[in-house]
C-alpha positions as CSV (number, residue, x, y, z in Angstrom):
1,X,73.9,9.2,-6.7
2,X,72.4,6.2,-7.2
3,X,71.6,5.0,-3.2
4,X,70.0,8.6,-2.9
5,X,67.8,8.3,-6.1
6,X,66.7,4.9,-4.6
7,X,65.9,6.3,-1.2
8,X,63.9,9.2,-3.5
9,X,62.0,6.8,-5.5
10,X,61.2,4.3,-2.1
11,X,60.1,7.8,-0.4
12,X,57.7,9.1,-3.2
13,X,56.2,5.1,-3.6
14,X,55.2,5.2,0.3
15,X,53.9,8.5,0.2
16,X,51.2,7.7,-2.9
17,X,50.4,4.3,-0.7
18,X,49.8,6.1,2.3
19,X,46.2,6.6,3.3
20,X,44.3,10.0,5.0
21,X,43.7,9.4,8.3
22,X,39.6,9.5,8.5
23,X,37.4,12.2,10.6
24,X,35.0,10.5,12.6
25,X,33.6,13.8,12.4
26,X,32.6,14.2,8.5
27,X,32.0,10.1,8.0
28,X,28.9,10.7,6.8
29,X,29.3,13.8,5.1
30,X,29.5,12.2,0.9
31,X,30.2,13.9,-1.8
32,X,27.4,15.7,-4.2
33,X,29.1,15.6,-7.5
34,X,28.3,12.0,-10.0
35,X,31.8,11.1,-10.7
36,X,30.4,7.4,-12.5
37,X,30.7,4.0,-11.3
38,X,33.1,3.4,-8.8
39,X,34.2,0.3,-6.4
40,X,33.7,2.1,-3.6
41,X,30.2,3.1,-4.4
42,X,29.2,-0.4,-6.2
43,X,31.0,-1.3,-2.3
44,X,28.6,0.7,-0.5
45,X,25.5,-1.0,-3.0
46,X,26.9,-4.7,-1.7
47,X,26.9,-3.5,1.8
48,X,23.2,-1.9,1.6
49,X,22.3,-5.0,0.3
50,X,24.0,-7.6,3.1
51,X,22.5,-5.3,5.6
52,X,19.1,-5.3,4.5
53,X,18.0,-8.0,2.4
54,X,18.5,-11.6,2.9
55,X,18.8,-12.8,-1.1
56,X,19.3,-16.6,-1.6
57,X,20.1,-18.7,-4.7
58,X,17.2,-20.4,-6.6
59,X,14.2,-18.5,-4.9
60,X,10.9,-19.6,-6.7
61,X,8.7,-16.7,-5.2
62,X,8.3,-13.1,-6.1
63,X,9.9,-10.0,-4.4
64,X,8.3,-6.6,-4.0
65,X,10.0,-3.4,-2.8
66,X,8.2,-1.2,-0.1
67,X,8.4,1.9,-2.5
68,X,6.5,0.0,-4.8
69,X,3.9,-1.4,-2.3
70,X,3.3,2.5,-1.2
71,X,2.9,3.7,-4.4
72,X,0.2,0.8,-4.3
73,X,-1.5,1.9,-1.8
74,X,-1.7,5.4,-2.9
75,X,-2.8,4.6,-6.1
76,X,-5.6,2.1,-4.1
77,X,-6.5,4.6,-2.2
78,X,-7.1,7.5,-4.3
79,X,-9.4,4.7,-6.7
80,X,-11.7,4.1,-3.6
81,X,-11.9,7.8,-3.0
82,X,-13.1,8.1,-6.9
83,X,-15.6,5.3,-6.6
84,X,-17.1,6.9,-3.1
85,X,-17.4,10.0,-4.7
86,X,-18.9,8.4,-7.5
87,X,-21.7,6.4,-5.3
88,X,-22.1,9.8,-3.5
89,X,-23.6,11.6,-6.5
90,X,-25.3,8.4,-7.7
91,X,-27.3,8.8,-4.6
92,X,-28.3,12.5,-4.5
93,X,-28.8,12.3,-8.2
94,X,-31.6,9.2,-6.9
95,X,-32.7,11.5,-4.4
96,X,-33.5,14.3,-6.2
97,X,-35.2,11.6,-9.2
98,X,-37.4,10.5,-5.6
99,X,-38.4,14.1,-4.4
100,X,-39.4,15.4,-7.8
101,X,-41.4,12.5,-8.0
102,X,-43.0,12.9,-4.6
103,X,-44.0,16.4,-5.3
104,X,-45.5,14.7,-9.0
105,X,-47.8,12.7,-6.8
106,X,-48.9,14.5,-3.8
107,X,-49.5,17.5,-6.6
108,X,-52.1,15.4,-8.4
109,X,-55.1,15.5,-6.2
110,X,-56.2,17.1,-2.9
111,X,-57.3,13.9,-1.1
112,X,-53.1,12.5,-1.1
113,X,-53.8,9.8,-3.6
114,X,-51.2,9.4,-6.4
115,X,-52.1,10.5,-10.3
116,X,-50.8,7.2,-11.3
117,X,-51.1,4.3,-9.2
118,X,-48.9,2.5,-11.2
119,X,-45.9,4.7,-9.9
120,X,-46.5,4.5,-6.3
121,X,-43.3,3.4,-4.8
122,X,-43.3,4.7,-1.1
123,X,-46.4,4.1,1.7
124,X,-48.9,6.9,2.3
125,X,-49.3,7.6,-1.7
126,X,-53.1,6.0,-1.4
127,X,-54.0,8.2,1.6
128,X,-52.6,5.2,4.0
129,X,-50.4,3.8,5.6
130,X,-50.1,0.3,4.0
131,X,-47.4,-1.5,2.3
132,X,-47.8,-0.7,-1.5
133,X,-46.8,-3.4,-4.2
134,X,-47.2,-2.4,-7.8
135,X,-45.9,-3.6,-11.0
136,X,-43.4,-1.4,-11.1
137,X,-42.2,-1.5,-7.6
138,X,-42.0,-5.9,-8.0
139,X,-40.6,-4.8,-11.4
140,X,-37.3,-2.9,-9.7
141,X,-37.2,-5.0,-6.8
142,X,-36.6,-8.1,-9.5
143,X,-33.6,-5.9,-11.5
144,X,-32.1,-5.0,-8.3
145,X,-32.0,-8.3,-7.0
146,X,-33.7,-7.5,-3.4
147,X,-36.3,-10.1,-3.1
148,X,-38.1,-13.3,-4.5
149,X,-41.6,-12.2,-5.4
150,X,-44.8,-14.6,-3.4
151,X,-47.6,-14.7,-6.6
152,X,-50.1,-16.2,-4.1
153,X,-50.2,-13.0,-1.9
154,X,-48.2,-10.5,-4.6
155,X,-46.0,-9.0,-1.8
156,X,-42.1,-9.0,-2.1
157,X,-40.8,-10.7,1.2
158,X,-38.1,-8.6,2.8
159,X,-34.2,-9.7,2.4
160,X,-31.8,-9.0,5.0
161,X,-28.7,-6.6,3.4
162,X,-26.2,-8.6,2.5
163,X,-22.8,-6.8,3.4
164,X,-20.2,-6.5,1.4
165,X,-17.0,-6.9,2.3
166,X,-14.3,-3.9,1.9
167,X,-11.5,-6.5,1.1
168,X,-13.2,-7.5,-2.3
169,X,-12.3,-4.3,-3.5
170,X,-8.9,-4.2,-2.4
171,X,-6.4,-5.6,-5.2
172,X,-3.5,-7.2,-2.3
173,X,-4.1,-8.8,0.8
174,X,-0.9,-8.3,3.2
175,X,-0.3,-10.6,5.5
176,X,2.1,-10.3,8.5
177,X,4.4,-13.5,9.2
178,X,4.9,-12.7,12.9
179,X,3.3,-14.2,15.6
180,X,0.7,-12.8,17.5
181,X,1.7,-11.0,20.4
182,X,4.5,-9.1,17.9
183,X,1.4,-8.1,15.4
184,X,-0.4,-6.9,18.4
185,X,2.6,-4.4,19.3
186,X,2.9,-2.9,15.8
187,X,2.1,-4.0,12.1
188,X,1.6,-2.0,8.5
189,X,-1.8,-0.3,8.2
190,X,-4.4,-2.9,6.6
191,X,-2.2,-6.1,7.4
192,X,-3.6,-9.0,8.8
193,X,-1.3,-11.4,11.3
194,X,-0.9,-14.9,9.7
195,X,1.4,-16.7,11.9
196,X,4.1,-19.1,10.2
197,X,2.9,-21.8,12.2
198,X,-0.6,-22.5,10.4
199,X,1.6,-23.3,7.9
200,X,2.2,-26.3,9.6
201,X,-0.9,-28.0,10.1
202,X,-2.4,-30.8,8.4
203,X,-5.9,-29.0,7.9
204,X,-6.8,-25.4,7.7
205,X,-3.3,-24.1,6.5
206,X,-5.4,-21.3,5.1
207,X,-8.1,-18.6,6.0
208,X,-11.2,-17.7,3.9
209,X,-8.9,-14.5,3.0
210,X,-6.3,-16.7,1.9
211,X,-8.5,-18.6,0.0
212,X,-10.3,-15.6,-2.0
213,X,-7.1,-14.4,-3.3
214,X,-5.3,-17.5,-4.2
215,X,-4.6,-16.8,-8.1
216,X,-7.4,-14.4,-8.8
217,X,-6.6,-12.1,-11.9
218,X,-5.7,-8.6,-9.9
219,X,-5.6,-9.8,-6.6
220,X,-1.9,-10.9,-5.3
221,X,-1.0,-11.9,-1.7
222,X,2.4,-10.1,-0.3
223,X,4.2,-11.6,2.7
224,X,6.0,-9.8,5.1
225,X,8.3,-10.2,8.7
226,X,10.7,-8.6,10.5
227,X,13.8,-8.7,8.6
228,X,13.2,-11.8,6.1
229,X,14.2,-14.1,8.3
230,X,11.1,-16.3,8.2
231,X,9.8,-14.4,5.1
232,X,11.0,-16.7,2.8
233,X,10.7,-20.0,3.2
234,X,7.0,-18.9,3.9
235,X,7.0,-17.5,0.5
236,X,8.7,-21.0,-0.8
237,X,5.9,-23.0,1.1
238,X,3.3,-20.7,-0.2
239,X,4.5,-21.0,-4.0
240,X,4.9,-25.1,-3.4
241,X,1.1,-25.0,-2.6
242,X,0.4,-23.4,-5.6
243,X,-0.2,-19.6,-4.7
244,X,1.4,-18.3,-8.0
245,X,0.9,-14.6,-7.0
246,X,2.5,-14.7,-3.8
247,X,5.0,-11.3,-3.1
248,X,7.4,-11.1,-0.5
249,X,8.1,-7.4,0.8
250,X,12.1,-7.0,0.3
251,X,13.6,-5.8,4.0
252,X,10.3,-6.4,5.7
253,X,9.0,-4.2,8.8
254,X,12.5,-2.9,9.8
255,X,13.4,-1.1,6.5
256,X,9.9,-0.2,5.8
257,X,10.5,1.9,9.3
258,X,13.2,3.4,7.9
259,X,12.2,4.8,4.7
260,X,8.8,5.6,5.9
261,X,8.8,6.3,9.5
262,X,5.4,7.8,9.7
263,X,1.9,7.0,8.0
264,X,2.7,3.0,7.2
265,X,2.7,1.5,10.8
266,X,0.2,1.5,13.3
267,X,1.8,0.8,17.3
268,X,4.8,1.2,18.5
269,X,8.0,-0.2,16.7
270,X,10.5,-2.8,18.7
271,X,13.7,-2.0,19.7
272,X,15.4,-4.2,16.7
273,X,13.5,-2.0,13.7
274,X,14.9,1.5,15.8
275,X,17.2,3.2,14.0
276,X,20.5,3.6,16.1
277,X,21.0,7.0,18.0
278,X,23.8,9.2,16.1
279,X,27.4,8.7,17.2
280,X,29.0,10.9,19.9
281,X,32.2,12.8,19.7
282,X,34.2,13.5,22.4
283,X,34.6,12.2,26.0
284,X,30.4,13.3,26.9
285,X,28.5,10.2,27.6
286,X,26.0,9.7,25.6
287,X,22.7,10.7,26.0
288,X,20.0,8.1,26.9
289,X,17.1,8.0,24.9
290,X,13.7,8.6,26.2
291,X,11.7,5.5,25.4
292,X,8.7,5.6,23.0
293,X,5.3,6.3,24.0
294,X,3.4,2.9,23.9
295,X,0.7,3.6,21.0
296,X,-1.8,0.9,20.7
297,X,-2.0,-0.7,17.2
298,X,-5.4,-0.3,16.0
299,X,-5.4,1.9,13.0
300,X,-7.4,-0.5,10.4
301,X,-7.3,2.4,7.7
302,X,-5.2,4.9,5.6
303,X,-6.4,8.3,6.8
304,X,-5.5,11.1,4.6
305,X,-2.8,12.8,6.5
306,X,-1.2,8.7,6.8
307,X,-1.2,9.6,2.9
308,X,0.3,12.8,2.6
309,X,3.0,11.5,4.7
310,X,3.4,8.4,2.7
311,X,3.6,10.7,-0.5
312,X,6.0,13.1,0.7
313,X,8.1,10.1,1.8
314,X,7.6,8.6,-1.6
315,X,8.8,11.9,-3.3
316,X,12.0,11.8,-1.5
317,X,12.9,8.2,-1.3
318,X,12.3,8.0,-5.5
319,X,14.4,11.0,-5.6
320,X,18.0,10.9,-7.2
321,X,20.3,10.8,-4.0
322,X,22.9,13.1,-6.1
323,X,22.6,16.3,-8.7
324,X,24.6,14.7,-11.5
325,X,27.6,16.2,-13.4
326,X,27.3,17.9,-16.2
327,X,28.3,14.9,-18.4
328,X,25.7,12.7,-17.1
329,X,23.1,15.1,-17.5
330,X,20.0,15.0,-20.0
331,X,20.2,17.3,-23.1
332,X,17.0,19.4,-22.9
333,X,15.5,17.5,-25.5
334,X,15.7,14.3,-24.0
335,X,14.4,15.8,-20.4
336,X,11.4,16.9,-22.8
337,X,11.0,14.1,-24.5
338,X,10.6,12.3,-20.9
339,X,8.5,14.3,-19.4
340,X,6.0,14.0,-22.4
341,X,6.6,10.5,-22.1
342,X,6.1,10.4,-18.6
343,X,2.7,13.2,-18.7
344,X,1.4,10.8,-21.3
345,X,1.7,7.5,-19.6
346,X,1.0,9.3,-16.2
347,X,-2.6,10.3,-18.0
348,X,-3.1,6.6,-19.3
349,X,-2.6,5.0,-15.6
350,X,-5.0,7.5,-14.5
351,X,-7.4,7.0,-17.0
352,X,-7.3,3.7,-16.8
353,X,-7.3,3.8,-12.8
354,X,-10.8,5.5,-12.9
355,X,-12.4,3.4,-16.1
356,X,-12.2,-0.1,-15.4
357,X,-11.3,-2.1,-12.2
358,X,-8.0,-3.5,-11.1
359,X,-6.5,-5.8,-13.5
């Protein structure tokens, strides 16, 4: 009796150690249900991690994940779409101020001469076509800023327009670590290609872009490659010369492909940032893949559909990958509590988006 209750207990100890046999088919298929914390999820975490990012001890910059550089850019974007909205009726509210006041001075006599000299701001008020300078026109010229005023001849010599530049407005400046002929294939939307090599030299490390950003309040300066491979020791370099709010983008172009395939990259992506073709089961050879069609990389500019795609893309990658159990949901008082919390601070960032200037 005892030899058999051995052989029982060796029998039962080797079937609880023996492992399933996996499906190749249902290896991606995960389960739906929260159980909690688990190795072989915090497992899967490591992995992601190893595969993706390239962490190393001691690192002196400043990382930035591409979720949070899209939401970014929306919130950049919809800001310049307030302000030219905002200039828009600033102008046809002028407009309007310049026709009613037209129609005051050509109504004032019947030989076309203005009411009130002192008002005349366009030619032809005086019946001719001469150049008009009044007080009040040198007066407004002087506010604005559009010209010196000559008290020999009292005329207001013309200024070229000074353009402005879009970039000043812009609170990041991203810069693409690659060299040139890689930028040219494809690069994120409003990049500009800053080869690791001008690192290098002894004068000129930096352009006039560079140079503009370096430590302004609201303006930072985020680095990005292929897969962080040159990304940071650039950002070390950059940091060592005293460019405090320097950002490297974690997993650079190749996971930004991957969690926003459309409406963040202009061109056509290299074969390394692909994402592999699915697995085939069975004895069929797989299928080749048709290659790309060679888009040129020109895009300068969000568009809005580039934005809708990046905000539906947004909505799904800050989405909870699983529905929770029932233990690890939120009472309904807390979810309301949240969501007020969240409406109100949601209210504040706009608010504060639309008063005052980037920050």
């Amino acid at each position: 009796m005892s030899a058999r209750s051995r052989n029982a207990r060796s029998t039962t100890a080797d079937i609880l150690n023996k492992k399933i046999p996996e499906n190749p088919r249902y290896k991606d298929v995960k389960s739906t249900l929260d159980t909690g914390a688990s190795m072989s999820k915090y497992m899967a975490k490591i992995e992601e991690i190893r595969k993706n990012y390239r962490y190393k001890k001691d690192e002196i910059f400043k990382r930035m994940k591409v979720t949070t550089f899209v939401q970014l850019v929306l919130q950049v974007q919809a800001y310049q779409k307030q302000e030219e909205e905002d200039r828009y009726l600033e102008s046809q509210a002028s407009d309007r101020e310049l026709v009613q006041l037209k129609e005051g001075q050509n109504g004032g006599g019947g030989d076309g001469s203005s009411p009130v000299p002192s008002i005349a701001l366009t030619e032809g008020d005086f019946g001719e076509d001469a150049e008009v300078s009044t007080s009040r026109s040198t007066l407004q010229s002087v506010i604005k800023g559009i010209g010196e005023i000559d008290m020999e001849n009292n005329s207001i010599p013309a200024t070229p327009a000074v353009p402005i530049p879009e970039e000043a407005d812009c609170p990041y400046l991203l810069l693409d670590l690659r060299d040139s002929d890689a930028y040219e294939q494809c690069h994120f939307i409003t990049a500009k290609n800053y080869p690791t090599a001008m690192l290098s030299r002894t004068l000129n490390n930096f352009t006039k872009d560079i140079l503009a950003y370096k430590n302004k309040p609201g303006k930072i300066i985020v680095l990005y490659d292929e897969d962080e491979r040159i990304g940071p020791n650039a950002a070390t370099t950059f940091v060592e010369r005293d460019f405090n709010n320097t950002f490297l983008l974690s997993g650079g172009l190749k996971l930004a492909a991957q969690k926003f395939p459309t409406g963040l990259i202009t061109g056509t992506l290299p074969a390394s940032c692909r994402p592999p073709p699915p697995a085939q089961i069975g004895k069929k050879k797989p299928k080749e893949r048709a290659p790309e069609p060679i888009r040129p990389a020109d895009q300068t500019q969000f568009t809005d559909d580039d934005l809708d795609k990046l905000l539906s893309h947004i909505e799904t990658c800050l989405a909870p990958s699983d529905t929770g159990s029932r233990l690890s949901r939120q009472t309904p008082r807390a979810q309301s509590s949240s969501s007020t919390v969240s409406t109100a601070g949601s209210g504040t960032a706009s608010s504060r988006i639309h008063s005052s200037h980037w920050k």
